[in-house]
gemmi code that builds the backbone of each chain (N, CA, C; Angstrom):
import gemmi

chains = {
    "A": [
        ("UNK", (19.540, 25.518, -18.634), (19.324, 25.489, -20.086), (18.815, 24.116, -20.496)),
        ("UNK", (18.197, 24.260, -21.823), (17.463, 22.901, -22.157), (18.519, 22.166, -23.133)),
        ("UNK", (18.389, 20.845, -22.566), (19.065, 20.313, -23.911), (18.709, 18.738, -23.967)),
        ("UNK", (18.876, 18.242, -25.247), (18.321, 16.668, -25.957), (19.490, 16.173, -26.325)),
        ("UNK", (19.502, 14.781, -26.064), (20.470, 14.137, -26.384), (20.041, 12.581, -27.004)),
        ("UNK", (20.397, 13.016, -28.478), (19.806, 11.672, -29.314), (21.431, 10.380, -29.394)),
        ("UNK", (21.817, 10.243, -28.661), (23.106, 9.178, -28.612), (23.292, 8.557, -29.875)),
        ("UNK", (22.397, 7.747, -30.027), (22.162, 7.196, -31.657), (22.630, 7.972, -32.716)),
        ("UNK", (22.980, 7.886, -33.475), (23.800, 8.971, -35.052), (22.879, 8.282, -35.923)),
        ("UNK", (23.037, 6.675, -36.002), (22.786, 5.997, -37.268), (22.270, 4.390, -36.661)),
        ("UNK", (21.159, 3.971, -37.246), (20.516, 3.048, -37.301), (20.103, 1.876, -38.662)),
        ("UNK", (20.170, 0.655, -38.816), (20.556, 0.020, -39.619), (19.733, -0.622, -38.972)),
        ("UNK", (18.465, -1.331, -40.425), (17.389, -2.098, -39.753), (17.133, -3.156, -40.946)),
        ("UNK", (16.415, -4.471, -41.126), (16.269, -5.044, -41.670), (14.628, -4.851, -41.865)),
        ("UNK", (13.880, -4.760, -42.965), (12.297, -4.540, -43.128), (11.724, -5.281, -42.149)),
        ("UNK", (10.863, -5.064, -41.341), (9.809, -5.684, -40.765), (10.057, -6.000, -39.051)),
        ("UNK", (11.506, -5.201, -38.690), (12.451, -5.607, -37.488), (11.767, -4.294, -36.956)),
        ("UNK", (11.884, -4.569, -35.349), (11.619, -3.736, -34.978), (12.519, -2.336, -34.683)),
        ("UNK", (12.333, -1.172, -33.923), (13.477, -0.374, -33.898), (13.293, 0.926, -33.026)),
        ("UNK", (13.877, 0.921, -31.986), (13.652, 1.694, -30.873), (14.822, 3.087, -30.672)),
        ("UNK", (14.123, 4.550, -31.215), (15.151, 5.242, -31.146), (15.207, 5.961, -30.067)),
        ("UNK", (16.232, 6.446, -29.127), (16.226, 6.899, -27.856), (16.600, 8.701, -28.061)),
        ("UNK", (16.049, 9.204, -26.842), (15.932, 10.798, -26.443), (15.918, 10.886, -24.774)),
        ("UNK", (17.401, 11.383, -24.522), (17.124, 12.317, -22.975), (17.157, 13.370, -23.239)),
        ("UNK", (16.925, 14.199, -22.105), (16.225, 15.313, -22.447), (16.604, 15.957, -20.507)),
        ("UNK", (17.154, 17.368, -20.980), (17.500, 18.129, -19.690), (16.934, 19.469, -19.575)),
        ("UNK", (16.271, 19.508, -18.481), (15.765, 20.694, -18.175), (15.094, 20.926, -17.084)),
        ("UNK", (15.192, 22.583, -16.816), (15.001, 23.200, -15.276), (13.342, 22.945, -14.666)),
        ("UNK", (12.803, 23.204, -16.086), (11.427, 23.420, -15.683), (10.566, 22.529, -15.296)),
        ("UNK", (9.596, 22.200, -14.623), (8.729, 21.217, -14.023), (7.785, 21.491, -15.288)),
        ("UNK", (7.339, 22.082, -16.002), (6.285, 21.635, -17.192), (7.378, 21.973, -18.212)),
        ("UNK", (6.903, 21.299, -19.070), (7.149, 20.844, -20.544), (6.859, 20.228, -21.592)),
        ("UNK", (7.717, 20.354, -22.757), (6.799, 19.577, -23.621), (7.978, 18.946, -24.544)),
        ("UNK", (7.202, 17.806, -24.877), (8.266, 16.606, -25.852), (7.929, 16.085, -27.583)),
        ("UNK", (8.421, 16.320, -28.264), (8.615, 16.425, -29.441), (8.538, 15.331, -30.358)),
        ("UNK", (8.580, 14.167, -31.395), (9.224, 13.685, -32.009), (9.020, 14.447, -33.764)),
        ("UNK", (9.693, 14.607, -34.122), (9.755, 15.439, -35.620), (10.789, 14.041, -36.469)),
        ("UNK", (10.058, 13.777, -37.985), (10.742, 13.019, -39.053), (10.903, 13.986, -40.163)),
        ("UNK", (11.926, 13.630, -40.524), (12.820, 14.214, -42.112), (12.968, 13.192, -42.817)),
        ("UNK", (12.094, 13.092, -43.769), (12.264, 12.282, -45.086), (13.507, 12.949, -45.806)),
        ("UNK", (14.164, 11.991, -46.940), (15.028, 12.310, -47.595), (14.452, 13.700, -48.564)),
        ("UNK", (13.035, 13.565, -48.326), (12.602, 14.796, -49.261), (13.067, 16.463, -48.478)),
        ("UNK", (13.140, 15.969, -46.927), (13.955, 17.504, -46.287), (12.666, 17.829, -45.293)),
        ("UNK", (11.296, 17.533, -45.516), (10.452, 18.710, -44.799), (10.455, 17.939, -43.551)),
        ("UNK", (10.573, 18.546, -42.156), (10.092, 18.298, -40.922), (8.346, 18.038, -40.943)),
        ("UNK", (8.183, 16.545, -40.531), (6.725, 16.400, -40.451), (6.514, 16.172, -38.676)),
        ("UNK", (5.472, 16.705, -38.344), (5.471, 16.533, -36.742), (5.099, 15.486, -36.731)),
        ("UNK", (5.205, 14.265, -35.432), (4.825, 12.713, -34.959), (3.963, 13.177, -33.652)),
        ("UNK", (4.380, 13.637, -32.574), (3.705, 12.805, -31.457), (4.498, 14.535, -30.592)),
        ("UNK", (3.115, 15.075, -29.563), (3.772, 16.282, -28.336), (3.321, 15.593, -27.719)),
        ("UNK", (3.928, 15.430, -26.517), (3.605, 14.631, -24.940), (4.094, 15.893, -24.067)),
        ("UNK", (3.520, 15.786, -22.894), (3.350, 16.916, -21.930), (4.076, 16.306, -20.969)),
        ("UNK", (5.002, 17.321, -20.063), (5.596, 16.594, -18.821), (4.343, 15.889, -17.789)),
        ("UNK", (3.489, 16.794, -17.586), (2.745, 15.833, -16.173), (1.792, 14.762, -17.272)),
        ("UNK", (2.386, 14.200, -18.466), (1.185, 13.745, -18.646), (2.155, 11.866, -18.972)),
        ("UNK", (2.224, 10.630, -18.188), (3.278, 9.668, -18.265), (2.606, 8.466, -19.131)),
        ("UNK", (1.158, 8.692, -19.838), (0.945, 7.554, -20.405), (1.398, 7.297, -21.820)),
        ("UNK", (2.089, 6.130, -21.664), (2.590, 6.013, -23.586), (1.343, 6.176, -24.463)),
        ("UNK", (2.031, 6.120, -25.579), (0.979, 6.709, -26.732), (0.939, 5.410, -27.616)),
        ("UNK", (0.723, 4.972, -28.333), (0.763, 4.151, -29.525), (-0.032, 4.643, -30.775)),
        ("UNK", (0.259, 5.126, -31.506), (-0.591, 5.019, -33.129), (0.206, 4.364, -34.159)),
        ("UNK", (-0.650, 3.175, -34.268), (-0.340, 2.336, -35.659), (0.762, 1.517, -35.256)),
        ("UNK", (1.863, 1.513, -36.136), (2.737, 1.107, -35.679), (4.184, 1.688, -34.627)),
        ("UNK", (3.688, 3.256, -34.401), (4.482, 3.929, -33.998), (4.280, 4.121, -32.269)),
        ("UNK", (4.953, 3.678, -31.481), (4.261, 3.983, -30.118), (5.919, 5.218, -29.478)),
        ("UNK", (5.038, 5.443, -28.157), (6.245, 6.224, -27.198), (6.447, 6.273, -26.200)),
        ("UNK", (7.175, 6.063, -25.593), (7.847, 5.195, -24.272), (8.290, 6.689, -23.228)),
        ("UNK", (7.521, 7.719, -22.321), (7.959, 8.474, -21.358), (8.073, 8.575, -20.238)),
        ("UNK", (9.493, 8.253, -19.660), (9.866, 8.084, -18.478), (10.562, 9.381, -17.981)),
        ("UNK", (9.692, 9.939, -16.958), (10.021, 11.659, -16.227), (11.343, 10.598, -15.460)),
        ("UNK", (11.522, 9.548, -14.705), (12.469, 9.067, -13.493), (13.300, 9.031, -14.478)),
        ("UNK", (13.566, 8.650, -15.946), (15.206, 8.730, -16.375), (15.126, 9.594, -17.182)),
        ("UNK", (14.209, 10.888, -17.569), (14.307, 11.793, -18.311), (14.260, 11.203, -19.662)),
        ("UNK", (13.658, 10.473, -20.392), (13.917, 10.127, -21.778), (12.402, 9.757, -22.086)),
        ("UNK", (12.357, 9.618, -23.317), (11.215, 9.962, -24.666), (11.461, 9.797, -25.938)),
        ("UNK", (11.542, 7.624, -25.345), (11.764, 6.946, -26.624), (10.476, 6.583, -27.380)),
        ("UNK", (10.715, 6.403, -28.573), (10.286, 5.912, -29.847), (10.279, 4.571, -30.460)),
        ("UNK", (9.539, 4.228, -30.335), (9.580, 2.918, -31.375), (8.665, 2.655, -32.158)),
        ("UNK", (9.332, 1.534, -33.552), (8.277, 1.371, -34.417), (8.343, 0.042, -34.850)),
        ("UNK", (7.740, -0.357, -35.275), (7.124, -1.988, -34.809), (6.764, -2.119, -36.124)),
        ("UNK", (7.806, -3.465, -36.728), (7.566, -3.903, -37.755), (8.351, -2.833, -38.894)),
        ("UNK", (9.005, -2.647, -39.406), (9.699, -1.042, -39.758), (9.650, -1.486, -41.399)),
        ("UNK", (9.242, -0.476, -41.945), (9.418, -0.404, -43.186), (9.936, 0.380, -43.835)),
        ("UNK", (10.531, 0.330, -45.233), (11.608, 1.260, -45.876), (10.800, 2.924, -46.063)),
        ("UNK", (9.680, 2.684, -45.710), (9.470, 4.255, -46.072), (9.556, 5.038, -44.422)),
        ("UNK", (9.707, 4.095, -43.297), (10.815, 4.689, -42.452), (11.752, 5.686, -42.365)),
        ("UNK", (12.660, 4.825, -43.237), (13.691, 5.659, -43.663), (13.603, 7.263, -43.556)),
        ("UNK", (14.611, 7.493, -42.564), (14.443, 9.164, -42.468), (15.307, 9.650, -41.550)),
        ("UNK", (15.491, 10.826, -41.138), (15.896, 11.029, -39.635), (15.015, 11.577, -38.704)),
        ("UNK", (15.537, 11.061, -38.021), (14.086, 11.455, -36.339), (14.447, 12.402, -35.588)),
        ("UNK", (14.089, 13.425, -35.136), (14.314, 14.836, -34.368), (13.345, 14.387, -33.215)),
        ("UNK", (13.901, 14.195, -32.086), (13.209, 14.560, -30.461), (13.433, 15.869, -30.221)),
        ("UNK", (12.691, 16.938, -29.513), (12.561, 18.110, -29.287), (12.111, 18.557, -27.801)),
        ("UNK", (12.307, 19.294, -27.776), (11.966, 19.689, -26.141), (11.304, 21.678, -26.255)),
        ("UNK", (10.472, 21.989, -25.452), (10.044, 23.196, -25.316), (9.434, 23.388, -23.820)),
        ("UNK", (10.093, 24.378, -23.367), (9.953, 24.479, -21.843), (8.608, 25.682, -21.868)),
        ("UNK", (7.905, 25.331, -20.709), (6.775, 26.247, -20.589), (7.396, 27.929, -20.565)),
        ("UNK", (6.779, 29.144, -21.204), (7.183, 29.875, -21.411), (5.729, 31.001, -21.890)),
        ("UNK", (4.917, 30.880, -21.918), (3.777, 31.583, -22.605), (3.989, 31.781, -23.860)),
        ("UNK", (4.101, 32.799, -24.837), (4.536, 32.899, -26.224), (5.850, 32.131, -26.372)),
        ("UNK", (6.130, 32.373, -25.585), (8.047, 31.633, -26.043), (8.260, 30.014, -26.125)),
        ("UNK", (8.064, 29.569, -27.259), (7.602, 28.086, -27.242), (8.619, 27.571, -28.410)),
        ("UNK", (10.113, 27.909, -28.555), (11.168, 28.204, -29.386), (11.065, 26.340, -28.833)),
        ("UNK", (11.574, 25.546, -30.312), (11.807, 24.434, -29.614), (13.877, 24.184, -29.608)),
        ("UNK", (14.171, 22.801, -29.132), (15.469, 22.316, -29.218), (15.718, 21.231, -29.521)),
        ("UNK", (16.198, 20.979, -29.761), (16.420, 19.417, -31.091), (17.604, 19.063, -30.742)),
        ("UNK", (17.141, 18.198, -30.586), (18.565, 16.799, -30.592), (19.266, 16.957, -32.026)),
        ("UNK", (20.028, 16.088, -32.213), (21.220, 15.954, -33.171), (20.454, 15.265, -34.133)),
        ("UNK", (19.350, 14.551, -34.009), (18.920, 13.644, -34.564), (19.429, 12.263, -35.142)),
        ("UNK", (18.143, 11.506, -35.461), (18.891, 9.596, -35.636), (18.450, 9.703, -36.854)),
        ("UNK", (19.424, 8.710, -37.775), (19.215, 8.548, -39.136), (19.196, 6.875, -39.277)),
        ("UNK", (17.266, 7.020, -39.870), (17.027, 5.019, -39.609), (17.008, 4.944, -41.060)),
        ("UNK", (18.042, 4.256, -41.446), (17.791, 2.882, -42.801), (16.846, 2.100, -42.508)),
        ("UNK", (15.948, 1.379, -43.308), (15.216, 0.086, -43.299), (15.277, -0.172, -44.755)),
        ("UNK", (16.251, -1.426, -44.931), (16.616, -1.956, -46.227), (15.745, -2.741, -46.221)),
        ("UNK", (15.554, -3.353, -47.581), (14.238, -4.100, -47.552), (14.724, -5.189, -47.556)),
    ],
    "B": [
        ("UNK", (1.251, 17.737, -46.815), (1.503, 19.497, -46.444), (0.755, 19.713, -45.394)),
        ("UNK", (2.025, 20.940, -44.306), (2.070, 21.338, -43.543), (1.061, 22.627, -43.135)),
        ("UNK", (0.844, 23.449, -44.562), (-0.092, 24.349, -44.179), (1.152, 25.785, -44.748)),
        ("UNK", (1.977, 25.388, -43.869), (3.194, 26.512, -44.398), (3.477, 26.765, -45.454)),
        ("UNK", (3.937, 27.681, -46.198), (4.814, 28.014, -47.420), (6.155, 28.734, -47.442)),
        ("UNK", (7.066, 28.433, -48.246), (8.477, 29.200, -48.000), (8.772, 29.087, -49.056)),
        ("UNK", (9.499, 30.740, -49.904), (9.562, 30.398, -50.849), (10.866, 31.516, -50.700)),
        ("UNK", (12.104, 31.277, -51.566), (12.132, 30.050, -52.892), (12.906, 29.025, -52.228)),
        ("UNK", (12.717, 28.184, -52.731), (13.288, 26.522, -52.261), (14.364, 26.264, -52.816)),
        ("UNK", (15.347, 27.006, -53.621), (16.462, 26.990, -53.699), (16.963, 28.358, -53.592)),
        ("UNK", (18.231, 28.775, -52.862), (18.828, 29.876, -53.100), (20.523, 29.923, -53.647)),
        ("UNK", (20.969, 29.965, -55.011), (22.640, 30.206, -54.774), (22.884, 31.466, -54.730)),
        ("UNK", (24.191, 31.979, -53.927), (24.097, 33.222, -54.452), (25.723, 33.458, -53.859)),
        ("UNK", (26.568, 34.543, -54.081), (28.008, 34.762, -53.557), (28.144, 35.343, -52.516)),
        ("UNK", (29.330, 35.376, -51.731), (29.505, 35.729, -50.505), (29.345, 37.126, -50.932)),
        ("UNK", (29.061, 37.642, -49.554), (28.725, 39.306, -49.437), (27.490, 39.579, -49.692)),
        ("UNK", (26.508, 38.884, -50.440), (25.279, 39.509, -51.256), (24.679, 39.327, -49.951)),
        ("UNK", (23.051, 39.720, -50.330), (21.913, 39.703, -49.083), (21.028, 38.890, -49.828)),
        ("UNK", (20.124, 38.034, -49.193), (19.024, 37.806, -49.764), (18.045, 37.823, -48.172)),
        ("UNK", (16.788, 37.197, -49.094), (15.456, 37.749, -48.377), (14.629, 36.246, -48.319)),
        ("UNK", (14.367, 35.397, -47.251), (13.519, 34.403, -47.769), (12.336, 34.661, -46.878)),
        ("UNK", (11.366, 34.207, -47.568), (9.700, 34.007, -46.950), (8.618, 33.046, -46.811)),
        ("UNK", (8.088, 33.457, -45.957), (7.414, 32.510, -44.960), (5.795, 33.202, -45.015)),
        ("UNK", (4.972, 31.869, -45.048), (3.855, 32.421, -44.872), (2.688, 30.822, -43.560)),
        ("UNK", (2.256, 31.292, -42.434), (2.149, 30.235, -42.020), (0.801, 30.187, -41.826)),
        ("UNK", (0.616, 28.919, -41.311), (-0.667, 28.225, -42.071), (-1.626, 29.404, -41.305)),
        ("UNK", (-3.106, 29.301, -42.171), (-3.844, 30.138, -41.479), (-4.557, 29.930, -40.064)),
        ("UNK", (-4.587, 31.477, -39.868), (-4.975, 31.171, -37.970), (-3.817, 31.127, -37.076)),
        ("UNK", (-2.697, 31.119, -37.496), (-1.462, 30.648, -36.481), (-0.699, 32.138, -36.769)),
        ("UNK", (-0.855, 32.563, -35.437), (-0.159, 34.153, -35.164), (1.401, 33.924, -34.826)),
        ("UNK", (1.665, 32.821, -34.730), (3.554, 32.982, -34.336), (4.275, 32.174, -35.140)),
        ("UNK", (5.337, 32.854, -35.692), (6.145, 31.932, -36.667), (7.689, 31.992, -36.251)),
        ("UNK", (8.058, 31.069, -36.395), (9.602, 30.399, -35.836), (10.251, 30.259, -36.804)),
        ("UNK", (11.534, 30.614, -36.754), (12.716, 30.417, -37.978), (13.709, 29.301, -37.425)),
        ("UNK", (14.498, 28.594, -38.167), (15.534, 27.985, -37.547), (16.614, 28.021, -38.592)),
        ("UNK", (17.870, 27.258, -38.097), (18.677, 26.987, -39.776), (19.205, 25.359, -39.045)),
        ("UNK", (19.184, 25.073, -40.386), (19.895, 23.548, -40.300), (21.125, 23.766, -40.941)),
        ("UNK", (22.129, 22.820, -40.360), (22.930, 22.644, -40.949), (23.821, 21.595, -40.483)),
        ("UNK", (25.099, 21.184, -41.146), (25.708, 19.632, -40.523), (26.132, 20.067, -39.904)),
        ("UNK", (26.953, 21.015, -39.039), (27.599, 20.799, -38.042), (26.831, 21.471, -36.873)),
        ("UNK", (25.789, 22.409, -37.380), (25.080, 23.199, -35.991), (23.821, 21.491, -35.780)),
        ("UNK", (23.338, 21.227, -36.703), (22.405, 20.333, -36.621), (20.876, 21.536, -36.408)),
        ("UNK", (19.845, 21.515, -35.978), (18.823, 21.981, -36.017), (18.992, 23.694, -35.251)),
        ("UNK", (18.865, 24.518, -35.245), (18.992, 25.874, -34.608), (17.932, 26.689, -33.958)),
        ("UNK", (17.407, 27.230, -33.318), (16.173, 28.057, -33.174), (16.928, 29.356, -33.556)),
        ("UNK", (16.201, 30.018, -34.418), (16.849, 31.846, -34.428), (16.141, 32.348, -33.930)),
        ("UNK", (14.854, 32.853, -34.259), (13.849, 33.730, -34.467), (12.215, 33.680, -33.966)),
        ("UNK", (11.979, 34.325, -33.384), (10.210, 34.202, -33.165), (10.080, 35.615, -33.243)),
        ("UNK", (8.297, 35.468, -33.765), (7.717, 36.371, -34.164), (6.020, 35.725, -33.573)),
        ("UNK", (5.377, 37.117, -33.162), (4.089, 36.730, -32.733), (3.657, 37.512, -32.947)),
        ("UNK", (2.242, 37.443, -33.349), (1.350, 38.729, -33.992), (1.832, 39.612, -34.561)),
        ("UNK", (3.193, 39.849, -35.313), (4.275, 41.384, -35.645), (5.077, 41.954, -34.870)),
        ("UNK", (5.426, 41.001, -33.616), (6.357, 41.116, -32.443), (7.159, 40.317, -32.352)),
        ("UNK", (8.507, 40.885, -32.203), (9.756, 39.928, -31.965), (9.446, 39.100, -30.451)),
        ("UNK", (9.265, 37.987, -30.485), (9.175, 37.142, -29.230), (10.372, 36.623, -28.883)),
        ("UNK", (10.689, 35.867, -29.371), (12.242, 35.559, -28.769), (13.413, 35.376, -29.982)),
        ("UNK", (15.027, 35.330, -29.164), (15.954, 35.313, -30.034), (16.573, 34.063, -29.723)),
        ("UNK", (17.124, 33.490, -30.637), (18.148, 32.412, -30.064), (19.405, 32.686, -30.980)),
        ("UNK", (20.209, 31.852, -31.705), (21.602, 31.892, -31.981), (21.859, 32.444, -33.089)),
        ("UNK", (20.836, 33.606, -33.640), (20.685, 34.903, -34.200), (21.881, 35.068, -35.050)),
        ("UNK", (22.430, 35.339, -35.729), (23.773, 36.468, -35.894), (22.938, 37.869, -36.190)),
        ("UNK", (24.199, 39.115, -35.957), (23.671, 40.528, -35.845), (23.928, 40.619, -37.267)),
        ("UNK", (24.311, 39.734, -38.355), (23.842, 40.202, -39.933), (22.717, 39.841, -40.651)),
        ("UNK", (21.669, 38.739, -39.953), (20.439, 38.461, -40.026), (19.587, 39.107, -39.244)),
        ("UNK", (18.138, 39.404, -39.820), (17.099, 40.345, -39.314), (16.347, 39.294, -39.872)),
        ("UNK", (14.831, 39.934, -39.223), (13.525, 39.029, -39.393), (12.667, 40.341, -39.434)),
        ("UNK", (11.048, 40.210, -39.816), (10.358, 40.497, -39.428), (8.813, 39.769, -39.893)),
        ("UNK", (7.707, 40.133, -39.066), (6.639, 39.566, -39.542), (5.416, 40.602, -39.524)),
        ("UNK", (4.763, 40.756, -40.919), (3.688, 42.136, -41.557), (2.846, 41.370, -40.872)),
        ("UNK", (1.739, 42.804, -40.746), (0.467, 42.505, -40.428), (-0.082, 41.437, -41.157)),
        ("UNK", (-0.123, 41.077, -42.421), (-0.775, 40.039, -42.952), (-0.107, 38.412, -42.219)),
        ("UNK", (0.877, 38.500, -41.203), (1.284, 37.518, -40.837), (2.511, 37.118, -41.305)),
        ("UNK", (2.734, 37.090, -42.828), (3.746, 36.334, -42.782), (4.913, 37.076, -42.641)),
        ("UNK", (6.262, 36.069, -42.965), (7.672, 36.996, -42.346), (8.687, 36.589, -43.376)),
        ("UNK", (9.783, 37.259, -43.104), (10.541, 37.199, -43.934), (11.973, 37.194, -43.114)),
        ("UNK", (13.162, 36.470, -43.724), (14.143, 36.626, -42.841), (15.285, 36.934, -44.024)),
        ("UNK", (16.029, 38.110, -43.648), (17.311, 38.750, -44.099), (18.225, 38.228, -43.507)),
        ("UNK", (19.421, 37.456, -44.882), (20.719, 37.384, -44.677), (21.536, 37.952, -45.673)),
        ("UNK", (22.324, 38.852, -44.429), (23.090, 39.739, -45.127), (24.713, 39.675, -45.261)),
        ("UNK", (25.159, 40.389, -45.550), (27.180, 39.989, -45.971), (27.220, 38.434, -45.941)),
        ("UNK", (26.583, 37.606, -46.577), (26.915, 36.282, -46.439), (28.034, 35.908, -46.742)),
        ("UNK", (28.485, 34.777, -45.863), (29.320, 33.595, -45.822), (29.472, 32.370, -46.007)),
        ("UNK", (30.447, 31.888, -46.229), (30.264, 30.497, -46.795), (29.471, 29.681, -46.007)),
        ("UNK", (29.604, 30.276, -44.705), (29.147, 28.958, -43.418), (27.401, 29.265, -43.278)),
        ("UNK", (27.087, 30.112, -44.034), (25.770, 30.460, -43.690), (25.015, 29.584, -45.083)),
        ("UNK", (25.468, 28.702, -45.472), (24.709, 27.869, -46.616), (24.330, 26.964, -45.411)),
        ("UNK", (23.037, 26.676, -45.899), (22.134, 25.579, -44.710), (20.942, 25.905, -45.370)),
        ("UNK", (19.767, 24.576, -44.592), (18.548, 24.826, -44.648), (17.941, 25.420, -43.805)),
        ("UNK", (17.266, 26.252, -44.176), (16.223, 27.525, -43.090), (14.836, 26.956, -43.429)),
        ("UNK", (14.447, 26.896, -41.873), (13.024, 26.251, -41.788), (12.271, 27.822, -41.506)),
        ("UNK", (10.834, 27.992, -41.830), (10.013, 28.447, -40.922), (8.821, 27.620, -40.269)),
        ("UNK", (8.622, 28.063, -39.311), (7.312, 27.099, -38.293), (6.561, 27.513, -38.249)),
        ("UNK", (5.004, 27.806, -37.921), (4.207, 28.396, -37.053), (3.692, 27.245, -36.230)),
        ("UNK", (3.063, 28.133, -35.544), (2.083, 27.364, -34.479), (0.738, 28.664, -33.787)),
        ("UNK", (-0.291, 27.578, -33.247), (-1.289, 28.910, -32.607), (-0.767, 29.180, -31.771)),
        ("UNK", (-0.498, 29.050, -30.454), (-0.022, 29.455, -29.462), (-0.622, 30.153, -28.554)),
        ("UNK", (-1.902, 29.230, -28.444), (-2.815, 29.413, -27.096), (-1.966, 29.830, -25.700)),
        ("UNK", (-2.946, 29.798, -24.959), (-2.469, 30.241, -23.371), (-1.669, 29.191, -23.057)),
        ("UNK", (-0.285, 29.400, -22.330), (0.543, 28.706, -22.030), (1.159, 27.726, -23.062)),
        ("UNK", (1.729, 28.690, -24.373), (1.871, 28.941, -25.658), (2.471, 27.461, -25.980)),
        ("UNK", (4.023, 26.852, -25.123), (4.300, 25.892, -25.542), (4.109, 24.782, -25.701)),
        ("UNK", (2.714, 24.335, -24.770), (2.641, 23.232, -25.634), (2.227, 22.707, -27.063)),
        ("UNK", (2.037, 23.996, -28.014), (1.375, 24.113, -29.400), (2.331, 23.214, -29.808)),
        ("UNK", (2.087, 22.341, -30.900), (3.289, 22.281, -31.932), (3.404, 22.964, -32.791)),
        ("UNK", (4.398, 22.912, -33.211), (4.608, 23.737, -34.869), (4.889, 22.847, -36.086)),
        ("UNK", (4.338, 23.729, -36.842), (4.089, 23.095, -38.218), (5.434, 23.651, -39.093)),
        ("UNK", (6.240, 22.718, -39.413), (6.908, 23.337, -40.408), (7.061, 23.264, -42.172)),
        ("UNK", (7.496, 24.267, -42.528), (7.217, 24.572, -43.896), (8.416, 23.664, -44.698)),
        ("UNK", (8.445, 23.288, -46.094), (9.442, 22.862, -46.732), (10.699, 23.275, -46.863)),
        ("UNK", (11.152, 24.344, -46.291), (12.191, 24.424, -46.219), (12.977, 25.323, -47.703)),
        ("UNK", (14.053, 26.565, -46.905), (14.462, 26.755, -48.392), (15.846, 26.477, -48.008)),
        ("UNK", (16.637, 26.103, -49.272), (18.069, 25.544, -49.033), (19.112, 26.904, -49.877)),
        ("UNK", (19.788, 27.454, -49.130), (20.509, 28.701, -49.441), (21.740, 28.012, -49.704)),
        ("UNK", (22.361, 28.544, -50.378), (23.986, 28.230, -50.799), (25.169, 28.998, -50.907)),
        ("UNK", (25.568, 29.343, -50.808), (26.355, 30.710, -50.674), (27.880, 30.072, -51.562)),
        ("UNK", (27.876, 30.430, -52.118), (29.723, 30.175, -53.069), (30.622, 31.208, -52.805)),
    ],
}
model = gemmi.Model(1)
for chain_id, residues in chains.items():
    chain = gemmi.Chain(chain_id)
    for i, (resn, *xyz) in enumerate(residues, 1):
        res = gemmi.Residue()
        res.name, res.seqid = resn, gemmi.SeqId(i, " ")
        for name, pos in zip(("N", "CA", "C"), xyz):
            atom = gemmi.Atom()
            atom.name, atom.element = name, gemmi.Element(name[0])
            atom.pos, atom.b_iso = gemmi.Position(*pos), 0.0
            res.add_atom(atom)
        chain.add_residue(res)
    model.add_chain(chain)
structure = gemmi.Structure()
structure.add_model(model)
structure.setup_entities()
């Protein structure tokens, strides 16, 4: 069975600090796929970033980059320079190859403050 | 915006009643995903639907039903409600090309049910 594990609950940042949120991630299958999803206080899930298991190069856009390591299973996040419209909670996700069946699984999710 | 729509974005209503919420997902995208949020489940997968076919189930209850019309969109029934069934219900779509999961999904704003 698949499952994500966001350790983090709650994050506390000062504007402009940087801030690295962490995701392991368990599962049977040799392909897959990796998630990051944000929740503004407004509620809607906005998608960030799908990374593919065979695929190991980090990503960076803007200030947001992503850190995937298949050897410790995790598919961290960071954001560089952090600002209050940050503020949100972060959903890592996981979806195992499946043809139609592309149901995802979500971590517990992290909830980042950035006070100004 | 996501492309999605879900409507209505607020629901109160008393234990026992049924209601009906709906989903319409962005155009072009034949599979739509339900979930429920809530604080103690945290994010859920219930429901898939593809082209007007039940695709997969996840942590379902047998007093909720789904379905999705030819015009695509879907609708999900909760019925004899309970207190514990107040949460936010997402719907998703996604296209869901060949080797469906790595699509992402787009999710809709969300409707927030309440049950007293």
């Amino acid at each position: 069975a698949q499952k994500v594990t966001q350790a983090q609950t709650e994050i506390s940042v000062v504007e402009k600090e940087d801030v690295t949120l962490d995701c392991v991630y368990e599962t049977r299958d040799t392909t897959y796929y990796l998630f990051w999803y944000k929740q503004p206080p407004s509620g809607e899930l906005v998608f960030l970033i799908r990374r593919n298991s065979f695929d190991e190069q980090n990503e960076i856009s803007g200030r947001y980059s992503w850190n995937f390591q298949k050897s410790t299973s995790s598919f961290n996040f960071t954001i560089t320079a952090s600002q209050v419209v940050d503020s949100a909670v972060y959903f890592c996700a996981l979806s195992e190859r499946g043809g139609a069946n592309s149901k995802l699984t979500f971590g517990k999710g992290i909830t980042l403050s950035v006070r100004p | 915006d996501s492309g999605v729509t879900q409507t209505p974005k607020h629901l109160i209503t008393a234990t026992g009643q049924r209601v009906t919420l709906r989903c319409s997902p962005r155009s072009g995208d034949l599979s739509v995903y339900w979930y429920q949020q809530s604080l103690d489940q945290g994010l859920q997968f219930l429901i898939q639907y593809y082209n007007g076919e039940e695709r997969a189930k996840g942590n379902i209850l047998e007093r909720f039903s789904a379905q999705q019309f030819p015009d695509l969109h879907s609708e999900l029934n909760l019925s004899s409600l309970e207190l514990g069934d107040s949460a936010l219900y997402f719907c998703a779509s996604s296209v869901v090309g060949a080797g469906g999961a790595k699509n992402e999904q787009f999710f809709g704003p969300g409707t927030r049910l309440t049950v007293l």
